[in-house]
VOPAGU-2260 file (C-alpha; in pm, 1 decimal, decimal comma):
REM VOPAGU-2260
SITE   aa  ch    i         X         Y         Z
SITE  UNK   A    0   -4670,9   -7726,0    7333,5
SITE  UNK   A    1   -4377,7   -7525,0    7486,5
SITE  UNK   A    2   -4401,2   -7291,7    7754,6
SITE  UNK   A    3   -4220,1   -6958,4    7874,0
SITE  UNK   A    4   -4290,5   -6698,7    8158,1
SITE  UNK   A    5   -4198,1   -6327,9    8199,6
SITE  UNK   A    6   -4128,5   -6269,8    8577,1
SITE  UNK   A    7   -4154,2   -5856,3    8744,1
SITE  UNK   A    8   -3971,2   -5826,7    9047,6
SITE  UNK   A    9   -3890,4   -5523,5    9256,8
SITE  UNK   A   10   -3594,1   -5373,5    9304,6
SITE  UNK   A   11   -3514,7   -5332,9    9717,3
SITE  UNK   A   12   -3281,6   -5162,7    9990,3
SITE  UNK   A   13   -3234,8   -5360,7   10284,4
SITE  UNK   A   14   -3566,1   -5231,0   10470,7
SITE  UNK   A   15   -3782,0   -5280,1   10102,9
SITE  UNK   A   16   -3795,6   -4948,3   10024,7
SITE  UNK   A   17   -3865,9   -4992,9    9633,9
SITE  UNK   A   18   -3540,9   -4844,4    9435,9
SITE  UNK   A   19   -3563,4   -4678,9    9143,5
SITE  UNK   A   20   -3233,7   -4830,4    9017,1
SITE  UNK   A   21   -3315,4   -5068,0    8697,2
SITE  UNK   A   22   -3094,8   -4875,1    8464,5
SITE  UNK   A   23   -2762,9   -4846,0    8693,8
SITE  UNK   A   24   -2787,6   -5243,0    8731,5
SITE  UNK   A   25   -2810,7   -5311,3    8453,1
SITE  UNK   A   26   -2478,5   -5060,6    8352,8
SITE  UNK   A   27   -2331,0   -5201,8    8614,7
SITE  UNK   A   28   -2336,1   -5588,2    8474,8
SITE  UNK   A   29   -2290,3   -5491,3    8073,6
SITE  UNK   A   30   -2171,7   -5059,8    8052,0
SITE  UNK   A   31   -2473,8   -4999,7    7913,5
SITE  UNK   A   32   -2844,5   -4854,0    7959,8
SITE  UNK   A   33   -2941,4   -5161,3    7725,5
SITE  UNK   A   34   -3314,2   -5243,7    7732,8
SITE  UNK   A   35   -3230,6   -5615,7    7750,7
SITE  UNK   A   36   -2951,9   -5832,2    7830,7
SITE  UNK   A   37   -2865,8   -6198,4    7824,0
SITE  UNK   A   38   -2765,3   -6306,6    8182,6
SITE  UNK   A   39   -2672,1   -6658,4    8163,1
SITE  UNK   A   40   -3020,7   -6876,2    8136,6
SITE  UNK   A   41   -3223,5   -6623,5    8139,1
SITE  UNK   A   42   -3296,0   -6224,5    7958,8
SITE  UNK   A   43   -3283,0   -5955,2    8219,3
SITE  UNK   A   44   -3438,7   -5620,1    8134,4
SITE  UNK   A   45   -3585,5   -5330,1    8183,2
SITE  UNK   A   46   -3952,1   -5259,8    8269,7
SITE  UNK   A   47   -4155,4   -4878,4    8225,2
SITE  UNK   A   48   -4068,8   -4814,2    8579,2
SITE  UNK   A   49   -3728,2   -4785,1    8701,1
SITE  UNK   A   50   -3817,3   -5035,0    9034,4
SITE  UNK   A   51   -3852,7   -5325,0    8830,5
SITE  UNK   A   52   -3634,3   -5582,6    8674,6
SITE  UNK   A   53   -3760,0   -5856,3    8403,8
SITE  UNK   A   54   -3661,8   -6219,7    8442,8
SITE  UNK   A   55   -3754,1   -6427,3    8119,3
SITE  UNK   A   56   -3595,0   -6787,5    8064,6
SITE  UNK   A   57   -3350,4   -6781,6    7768,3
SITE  UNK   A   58   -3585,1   -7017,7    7561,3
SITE  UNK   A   59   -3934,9   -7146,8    7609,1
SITE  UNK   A   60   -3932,8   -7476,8    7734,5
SITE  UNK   A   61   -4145,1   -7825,9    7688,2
SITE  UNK   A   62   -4235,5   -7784,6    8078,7
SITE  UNK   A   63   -4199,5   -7604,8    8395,3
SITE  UNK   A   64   -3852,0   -7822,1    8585,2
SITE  UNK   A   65   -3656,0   -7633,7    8301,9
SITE  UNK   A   66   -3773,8   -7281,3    8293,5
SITE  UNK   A   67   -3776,1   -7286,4    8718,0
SITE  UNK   A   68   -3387,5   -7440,1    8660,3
SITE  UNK   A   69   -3299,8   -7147,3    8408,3
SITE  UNK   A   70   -3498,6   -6851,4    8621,4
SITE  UNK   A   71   -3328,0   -6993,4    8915,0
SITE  UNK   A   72   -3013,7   -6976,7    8773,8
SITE  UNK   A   73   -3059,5   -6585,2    8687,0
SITE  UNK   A   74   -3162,3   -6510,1    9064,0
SITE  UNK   A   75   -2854,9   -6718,2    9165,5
SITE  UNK   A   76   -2665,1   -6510,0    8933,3
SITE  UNK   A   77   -2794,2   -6183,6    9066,7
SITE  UNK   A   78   -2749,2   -6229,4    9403,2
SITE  UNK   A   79   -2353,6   -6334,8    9338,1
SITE  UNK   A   80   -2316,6   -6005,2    9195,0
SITE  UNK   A   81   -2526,8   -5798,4    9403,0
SITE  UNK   A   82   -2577,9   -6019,5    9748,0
SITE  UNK   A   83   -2647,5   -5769,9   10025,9
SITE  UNK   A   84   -2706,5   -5476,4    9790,6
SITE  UNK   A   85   -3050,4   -5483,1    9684,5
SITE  UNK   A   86   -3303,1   -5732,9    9743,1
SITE  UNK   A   87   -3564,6   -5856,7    9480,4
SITE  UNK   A   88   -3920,8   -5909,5    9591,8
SITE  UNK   A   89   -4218,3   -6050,9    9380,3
SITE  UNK   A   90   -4623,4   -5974,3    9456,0
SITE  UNK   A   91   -4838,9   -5838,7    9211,4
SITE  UNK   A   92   -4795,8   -5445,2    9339,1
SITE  UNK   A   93   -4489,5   -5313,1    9554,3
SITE  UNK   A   94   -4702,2   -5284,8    9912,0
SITE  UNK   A   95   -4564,5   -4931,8   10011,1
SITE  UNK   A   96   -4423,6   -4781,5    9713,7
SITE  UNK   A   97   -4561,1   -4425,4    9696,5
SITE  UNK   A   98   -4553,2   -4303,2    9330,0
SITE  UNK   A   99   -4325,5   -4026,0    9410,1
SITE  UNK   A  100   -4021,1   -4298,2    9514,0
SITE  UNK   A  101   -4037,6   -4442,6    9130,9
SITE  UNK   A  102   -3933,5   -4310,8    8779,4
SITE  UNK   A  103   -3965,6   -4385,3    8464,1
SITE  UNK   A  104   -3719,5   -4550,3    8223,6
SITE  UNK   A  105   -3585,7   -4288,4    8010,3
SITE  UNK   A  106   -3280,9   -4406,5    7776,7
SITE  UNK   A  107   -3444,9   -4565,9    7528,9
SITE  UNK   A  108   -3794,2   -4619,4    7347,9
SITE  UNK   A  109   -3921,8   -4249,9    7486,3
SITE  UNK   A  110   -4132,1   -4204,4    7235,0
SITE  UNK   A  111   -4381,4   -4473,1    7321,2
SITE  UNK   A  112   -4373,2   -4385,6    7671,2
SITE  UNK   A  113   -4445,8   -4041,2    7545,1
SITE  UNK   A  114   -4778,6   -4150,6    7401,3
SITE  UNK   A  115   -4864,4   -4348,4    7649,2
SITE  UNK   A  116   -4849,8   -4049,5    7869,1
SITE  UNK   A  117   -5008,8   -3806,0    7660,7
SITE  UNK   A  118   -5347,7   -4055,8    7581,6
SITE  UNK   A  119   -5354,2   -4215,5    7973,1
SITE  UNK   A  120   -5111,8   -4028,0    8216,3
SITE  UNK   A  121   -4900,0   -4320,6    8316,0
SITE  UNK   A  122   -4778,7   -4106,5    8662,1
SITE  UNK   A  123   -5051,6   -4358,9    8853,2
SITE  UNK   A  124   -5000,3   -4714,4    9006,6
SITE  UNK   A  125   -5129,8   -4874,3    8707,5
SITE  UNK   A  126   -4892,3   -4840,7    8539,1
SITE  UNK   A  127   -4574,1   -4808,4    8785,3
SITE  UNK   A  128   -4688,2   -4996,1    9065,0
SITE  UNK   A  129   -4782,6   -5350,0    8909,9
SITE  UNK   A  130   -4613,9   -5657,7    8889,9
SITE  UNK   A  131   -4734,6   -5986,6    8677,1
SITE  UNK   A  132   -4694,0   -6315,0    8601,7
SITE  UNK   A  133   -4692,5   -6354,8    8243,7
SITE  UNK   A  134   -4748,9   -6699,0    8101,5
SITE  UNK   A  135   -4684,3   -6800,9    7705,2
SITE  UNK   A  136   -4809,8   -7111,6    7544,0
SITE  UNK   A  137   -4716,0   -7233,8    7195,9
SITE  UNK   A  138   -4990,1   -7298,5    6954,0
SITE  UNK   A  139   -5072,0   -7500,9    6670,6
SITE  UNK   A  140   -5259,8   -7359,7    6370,4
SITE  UNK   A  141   -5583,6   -7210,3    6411,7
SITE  UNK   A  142   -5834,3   -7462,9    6565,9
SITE  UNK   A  143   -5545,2   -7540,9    6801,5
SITE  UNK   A  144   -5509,0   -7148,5    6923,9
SITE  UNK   A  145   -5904,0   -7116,3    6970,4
SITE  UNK   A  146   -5928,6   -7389,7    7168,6
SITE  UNK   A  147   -5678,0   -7277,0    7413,3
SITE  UNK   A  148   -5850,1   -6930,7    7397,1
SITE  UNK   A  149   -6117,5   -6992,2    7470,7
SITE  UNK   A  150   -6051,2   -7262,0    7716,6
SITE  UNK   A  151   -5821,3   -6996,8    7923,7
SITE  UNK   A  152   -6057,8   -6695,6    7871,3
SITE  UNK   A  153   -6293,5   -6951,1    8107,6
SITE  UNK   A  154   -6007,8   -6983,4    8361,5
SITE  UNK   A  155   -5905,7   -6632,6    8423,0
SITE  UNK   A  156   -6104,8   -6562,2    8713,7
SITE  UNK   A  157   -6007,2   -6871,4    8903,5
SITE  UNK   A  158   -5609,2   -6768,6    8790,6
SITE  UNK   A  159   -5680,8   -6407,9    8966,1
SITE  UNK   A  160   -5797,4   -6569,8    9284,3
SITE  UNK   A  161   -5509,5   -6812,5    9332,3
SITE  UNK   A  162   -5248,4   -6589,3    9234,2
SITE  UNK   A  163   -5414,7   -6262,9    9436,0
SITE  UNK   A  164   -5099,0   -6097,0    9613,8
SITE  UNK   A  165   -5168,4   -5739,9    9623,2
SITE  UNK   A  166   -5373,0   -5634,0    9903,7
SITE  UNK   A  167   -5182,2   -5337,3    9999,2
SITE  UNK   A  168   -5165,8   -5033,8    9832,9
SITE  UNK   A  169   -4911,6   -4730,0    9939,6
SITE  UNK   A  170   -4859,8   -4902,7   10327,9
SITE  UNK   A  171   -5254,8   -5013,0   10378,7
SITE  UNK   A  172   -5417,7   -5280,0   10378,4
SITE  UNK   A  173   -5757,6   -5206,8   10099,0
SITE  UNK   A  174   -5935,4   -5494,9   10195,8
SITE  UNK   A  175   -5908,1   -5586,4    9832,0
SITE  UNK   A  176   -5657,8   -5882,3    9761,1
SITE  UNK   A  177   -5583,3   -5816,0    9391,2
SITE  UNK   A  178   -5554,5   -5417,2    9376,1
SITE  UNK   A  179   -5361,6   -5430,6    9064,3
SITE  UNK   A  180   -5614,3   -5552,3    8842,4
SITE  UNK   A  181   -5779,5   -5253,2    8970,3
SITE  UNK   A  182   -5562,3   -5043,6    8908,8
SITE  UNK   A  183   -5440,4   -5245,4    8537,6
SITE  UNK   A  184   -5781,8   -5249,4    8430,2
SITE  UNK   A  185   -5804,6   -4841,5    8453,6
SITE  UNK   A  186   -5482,7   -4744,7    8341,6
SITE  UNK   A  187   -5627,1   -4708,6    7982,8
SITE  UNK   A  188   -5990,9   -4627,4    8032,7
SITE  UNK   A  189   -5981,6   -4379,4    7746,3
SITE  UNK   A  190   -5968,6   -4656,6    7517,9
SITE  UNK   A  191   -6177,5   -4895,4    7690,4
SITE  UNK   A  192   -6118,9   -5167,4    7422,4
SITE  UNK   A  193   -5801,3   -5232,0    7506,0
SITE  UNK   A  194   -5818,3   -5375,0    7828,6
SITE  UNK   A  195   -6188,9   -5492,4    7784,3
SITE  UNK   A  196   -6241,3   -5583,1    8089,6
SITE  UNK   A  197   -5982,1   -5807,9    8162,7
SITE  UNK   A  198   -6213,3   -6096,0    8047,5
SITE  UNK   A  199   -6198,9   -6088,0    7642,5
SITE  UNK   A  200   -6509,6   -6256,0    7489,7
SITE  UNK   A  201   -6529,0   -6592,3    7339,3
SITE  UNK   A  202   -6309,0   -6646,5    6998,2
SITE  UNK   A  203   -6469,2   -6762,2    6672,5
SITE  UNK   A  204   -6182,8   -6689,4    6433,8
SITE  UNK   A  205   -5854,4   -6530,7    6447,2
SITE  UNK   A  206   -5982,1   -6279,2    6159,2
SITE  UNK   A  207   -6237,8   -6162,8    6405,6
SITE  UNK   A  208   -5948,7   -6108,5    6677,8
SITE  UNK   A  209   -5756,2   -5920,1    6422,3
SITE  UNK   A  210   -6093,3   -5694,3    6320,3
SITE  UNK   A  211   -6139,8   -5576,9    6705,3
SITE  UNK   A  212   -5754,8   -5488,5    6719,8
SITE  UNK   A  213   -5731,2   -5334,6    6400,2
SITE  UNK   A  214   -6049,4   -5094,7    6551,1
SITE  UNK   A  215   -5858,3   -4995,1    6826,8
SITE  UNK   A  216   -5567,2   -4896,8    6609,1
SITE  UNK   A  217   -5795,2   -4688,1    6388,7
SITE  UNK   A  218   -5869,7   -4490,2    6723,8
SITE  UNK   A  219   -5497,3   -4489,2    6820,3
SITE  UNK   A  220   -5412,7   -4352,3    6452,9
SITE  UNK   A  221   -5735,9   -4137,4    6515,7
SITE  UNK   A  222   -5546,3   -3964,2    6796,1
SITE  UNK   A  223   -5223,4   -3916,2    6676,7
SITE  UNK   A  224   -5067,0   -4265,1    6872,9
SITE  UNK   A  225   -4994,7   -4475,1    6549,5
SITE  UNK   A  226   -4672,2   -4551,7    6692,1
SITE  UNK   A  227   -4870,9   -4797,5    6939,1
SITE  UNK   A  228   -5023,6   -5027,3    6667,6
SITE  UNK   A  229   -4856,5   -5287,9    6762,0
SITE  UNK   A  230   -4999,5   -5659,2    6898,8
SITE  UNK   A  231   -4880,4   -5602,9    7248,4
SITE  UNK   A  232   -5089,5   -5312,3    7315,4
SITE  UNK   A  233   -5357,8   -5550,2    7406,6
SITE  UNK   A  234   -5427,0   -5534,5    7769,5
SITE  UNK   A  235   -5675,0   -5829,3    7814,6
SITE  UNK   A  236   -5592,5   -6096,2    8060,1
SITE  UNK   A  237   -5524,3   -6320,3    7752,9
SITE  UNK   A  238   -5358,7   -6186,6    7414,0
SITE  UNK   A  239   -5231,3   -6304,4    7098,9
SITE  UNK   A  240   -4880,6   -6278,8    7042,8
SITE  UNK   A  241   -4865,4   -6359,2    6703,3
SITE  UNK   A  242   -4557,7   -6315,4    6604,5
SITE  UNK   A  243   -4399,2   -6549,6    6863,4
SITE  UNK   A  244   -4621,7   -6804,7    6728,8
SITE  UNK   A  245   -4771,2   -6788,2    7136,0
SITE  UNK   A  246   -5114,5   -6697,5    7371,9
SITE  UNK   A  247   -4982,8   -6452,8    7643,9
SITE  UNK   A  248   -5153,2   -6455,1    7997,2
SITE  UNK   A  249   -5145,1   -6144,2    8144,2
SITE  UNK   A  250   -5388,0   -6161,3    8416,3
SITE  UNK   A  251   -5248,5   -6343,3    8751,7
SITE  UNK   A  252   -5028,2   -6122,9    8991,9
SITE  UNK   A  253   -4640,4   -6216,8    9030,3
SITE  UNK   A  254   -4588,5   -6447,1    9291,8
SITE  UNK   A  255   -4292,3   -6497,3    9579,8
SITE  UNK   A  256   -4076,8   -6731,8    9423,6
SITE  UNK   A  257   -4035,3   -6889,1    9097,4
SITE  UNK   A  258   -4171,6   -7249,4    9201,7
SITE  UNK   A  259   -4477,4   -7105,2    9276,8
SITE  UNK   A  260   -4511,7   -6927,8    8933,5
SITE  UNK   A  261   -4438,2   -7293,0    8778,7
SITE  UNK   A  262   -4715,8   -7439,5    9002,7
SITE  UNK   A  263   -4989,2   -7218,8    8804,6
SITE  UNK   A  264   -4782,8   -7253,3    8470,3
SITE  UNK   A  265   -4902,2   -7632,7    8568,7
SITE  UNK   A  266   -5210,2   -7603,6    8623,5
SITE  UNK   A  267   -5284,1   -7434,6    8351,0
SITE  UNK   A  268   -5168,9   -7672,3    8104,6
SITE  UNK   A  269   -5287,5   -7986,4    8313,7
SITE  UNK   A  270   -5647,3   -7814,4    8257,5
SITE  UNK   A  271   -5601,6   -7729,9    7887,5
SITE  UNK   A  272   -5588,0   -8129,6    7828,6
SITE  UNK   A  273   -5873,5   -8173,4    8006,6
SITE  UNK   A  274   -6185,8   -8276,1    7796,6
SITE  UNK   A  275   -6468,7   -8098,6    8008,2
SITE  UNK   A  276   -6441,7   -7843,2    8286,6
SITE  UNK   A  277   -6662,2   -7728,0    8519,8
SITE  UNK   A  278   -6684,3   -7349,8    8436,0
SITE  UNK   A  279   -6861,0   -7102,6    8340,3
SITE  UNK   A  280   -6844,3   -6991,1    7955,5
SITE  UNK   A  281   -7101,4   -6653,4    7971,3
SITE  UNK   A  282   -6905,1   -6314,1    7982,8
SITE  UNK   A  283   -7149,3   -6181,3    8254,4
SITE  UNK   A  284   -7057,6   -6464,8    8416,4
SITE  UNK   A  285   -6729,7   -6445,7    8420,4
SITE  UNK   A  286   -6696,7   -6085,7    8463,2
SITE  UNK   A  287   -6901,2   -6135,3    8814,2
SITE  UNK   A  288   -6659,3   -6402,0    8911,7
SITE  UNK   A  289   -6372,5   -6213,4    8789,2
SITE  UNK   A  290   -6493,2   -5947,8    9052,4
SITE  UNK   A  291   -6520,9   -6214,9    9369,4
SITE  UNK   A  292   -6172,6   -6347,4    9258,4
SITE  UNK   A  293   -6045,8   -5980,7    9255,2
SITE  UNK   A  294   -6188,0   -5932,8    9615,2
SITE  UNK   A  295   -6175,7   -6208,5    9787,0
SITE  UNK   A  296   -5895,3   -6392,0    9677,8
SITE  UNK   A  297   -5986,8   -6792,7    9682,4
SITE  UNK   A  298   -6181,3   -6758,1    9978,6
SITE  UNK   A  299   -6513,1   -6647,3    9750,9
SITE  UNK   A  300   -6405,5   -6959,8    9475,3
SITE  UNK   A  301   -6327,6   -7246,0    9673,8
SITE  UNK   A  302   -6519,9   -7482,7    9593,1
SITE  UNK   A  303   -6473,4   -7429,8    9230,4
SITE  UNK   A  304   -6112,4   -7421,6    9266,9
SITE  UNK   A  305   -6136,1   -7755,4    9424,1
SITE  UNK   A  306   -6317,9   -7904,1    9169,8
SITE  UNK   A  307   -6077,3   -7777,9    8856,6
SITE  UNK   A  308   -5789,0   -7928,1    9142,4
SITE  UNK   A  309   -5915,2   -8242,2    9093,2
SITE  UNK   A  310   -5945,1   -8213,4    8724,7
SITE  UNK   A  311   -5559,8   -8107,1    8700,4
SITE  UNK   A  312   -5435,5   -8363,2    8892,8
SITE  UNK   A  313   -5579,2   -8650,4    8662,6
SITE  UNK   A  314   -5432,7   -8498,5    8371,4
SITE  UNK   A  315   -5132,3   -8329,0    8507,6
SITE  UNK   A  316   -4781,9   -8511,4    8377,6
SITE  UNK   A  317   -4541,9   -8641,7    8628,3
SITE  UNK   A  318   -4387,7   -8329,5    8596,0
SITE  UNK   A  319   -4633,7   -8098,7    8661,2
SITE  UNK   A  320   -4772,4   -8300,6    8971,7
SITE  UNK   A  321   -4417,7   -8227,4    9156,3
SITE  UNK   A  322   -4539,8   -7838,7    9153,7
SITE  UNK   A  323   -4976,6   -7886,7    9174,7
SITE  UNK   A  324   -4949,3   -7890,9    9569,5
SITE  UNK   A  325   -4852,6   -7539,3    9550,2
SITE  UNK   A  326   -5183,5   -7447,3    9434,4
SITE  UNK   A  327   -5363,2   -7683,8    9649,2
SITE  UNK   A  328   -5198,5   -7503,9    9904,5
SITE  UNK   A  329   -5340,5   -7170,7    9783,9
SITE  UNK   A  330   -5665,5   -7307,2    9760,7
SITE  UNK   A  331   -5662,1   -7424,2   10128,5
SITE  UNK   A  332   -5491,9   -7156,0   10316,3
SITE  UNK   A  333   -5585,5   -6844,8   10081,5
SITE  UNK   A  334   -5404,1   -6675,5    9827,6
SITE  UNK   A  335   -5065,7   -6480,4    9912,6
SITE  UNK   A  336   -5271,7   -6215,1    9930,5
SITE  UNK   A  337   -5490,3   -6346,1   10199,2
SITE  UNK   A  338   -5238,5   -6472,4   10357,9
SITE  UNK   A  339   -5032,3   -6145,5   10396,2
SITE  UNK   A  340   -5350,6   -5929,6   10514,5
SITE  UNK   A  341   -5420,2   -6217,7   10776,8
SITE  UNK   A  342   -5053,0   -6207,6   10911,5
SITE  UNK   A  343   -5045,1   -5819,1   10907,9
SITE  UNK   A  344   -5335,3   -5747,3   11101,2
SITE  UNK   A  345   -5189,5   -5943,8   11326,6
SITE  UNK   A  346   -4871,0   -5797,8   11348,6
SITE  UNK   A  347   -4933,0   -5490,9   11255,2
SITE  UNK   A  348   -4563,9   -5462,3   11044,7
SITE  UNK   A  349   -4506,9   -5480,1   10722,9
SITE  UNK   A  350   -4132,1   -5536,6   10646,7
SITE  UNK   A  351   -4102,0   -5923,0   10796,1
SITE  UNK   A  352   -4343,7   -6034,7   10597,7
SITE  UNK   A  353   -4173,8   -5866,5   10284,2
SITE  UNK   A  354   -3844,5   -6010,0   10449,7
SITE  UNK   A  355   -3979,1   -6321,3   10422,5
SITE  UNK   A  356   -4185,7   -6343,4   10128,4
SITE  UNK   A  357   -3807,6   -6234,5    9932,7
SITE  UNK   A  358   -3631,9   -6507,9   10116,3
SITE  UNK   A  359   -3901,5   -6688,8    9935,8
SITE  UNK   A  360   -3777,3   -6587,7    9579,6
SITE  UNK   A  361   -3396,7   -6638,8    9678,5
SITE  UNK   A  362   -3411,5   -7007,2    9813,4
SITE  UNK   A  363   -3711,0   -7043,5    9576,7
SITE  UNK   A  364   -3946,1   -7193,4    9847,7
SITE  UNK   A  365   -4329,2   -7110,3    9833,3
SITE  UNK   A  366   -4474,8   -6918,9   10165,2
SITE  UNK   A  367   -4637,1   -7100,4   10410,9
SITE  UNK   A  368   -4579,8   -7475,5   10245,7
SITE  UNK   A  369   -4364,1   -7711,4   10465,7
């Protein structure tokens, strides 16, 4: 199995006021308003809004030591050519962006941004004010990809809790510590299907996959959008990319700092080589857990995130086990998110803790850990 990750991170002025600068960056490094760019070990480009860059490892990798030494090496890289100018910052949602301080990219691929607009109306936070952690694994043949599915569609509410770290929307606190899946999870309600609730229902056969996505393109086509028949347009918390060969998890919320992305990269494939794990396989089920996990963070799942802990760690490599404590971490002091609302309403600011959690991605050192 080989592994790559797709990193969001927010573009900042010294104070974290959310830039809408993507495009003049990236000008600025190759004379162009290119949609993608190789930048040493890694591919830097452009997301739908203007505040966010892409960081995605050069190649996928056999584990997580090389794709945190290649993302680390972009960061590097960006701060030697911009090192006081702008300051990136992870977390599943920008915490005070306001959606009249963004933009949307406009040199190239207009024309799907255009239908997006005219079927959802993508001037909301769900679609330019959310930042995720996207995780690919490799599969082999059929049986291979279904087990995996199905396996991960089980572990999606547990990856929401631990990687909650959105609780702030436009300045204030919600009291919800994953806000982007709420806001993700609506940003296409017209077409229900294509999010599905975050939580896509067990697998039998990648024929039946293809039969629910080629009914959501009939609708598309139905409404004039046949321009966005393509595999990506899925907007589950687990898709099938095939024509990377790849299952794409969409569902956890960026985190601070690149080690910390590799720690749930880690778990997750420690737990795909487990034989048995105790979880839930109903879709009510799952849904209702999704719902704590979106909530409450790991606070609501603790104990079951213990338990899957312990399962990791007896099948985790050598490898992974250097980054596991991250999440046992998360497990016992709460989620970023949890941790951020807990240190705001105490001190009642919000720009340390964003100075800190970018610090974070710069020296790559999780938050609150050591």
């Amino acid at each position: 199995m080989t592994i790559g990750t797709e990193h969001e991170y927010s573009v900042n002025d010294a104070h974290f006021t959310a830039l809408p600068v993507s495009d003049q960056i990236i000008k600025s490094i190759c004379g162009s308003f290119s949609g993608e760019i190789l930048f040493g070990e890694v591919k830097l480009g452009k997301e739908l809004q203007k505040t966010v860059l892409e960081f995605v490892p050069r190649v996928p990798a056999s584990g997580p030591a090389a794709l945190e030494s290649m993302l680390m090496q972009g960061i590097r890289k960006f701060y030697h050519i911009f090192p006081t100018q702008y300051h990136l910052l992870g977390l599943g949602m920008h915490p005070t962006l306001t959606l009249d301080r963004t933009a949307v990219w406009d040199h190239d691929e207009g024309e799907y941004y255009e239908a997006y607009d005219r079927l959802f109306n993508i001037r909301q936070h769900g679609w330019l004010n959310i930042q995720a952690l996207q995780i690919n694994l490799s599969y082999a043949g059929e049986k291979d990809l279904l087990m995996q599915y199905n396996r991960i569609r089980t572990l999606l509410p547990y990856l929401i809790a631990l990687t909650a770290s959105s609780p702030m929307v436009e300045g204030r606190l919600t009291g919800t510590m994953d806000n982007r899946l709420i806001y993700y999870r609506e940003n296409q309600k017209e077409i229900p299907a294509i999010c599905n609730g975050i939580i896509p229902a067990r697998l039998r056969s990648v024929a039946e996959y293809q039969m629910a996505q080629e009914r959501i393109f009939s609708e598309l086509r139905a409404r004039h959008a046949g321009i966005l028949c393509e595999e990506w347009l899925n907007s589950s918390g687990l898709i099938i990319r095939f024509s990377r060969g790849c299952l794409e998890i969409k569902a956890p919320d960026e985190q601070e700092c690149i080690r910390s992305d590799m720690a749930v990269a880690a778990l997750v494939t420690s737990l795909l080589r487990c034989p048995t794990l105790p979880v839930e396989s109903d879709q009510d089920a799952l849904l209702a857990l999704t719902e704590t996990a979106i909530q409450d963070g790991t606070a609501g799942l603790r104990p079951e995130l213990e338990a899957l802990y312990r399962c990791a760690w007896q099948r985790a490599s050598a490898e992974e086990r250097q980054y596991l404590p991250v999440i046992e971490s998360r497990i016992t002091k709460g989620s970023l998110a949890e941790q951020m609302a807990e240190r705001y309403r105490k001190e009642k600011t919000i720009e340390p803790i964003l100075a800190d959690m970018a610090h974070c991605l710069r020296v790559n050192k999780p938050y609150g850990i050591g």
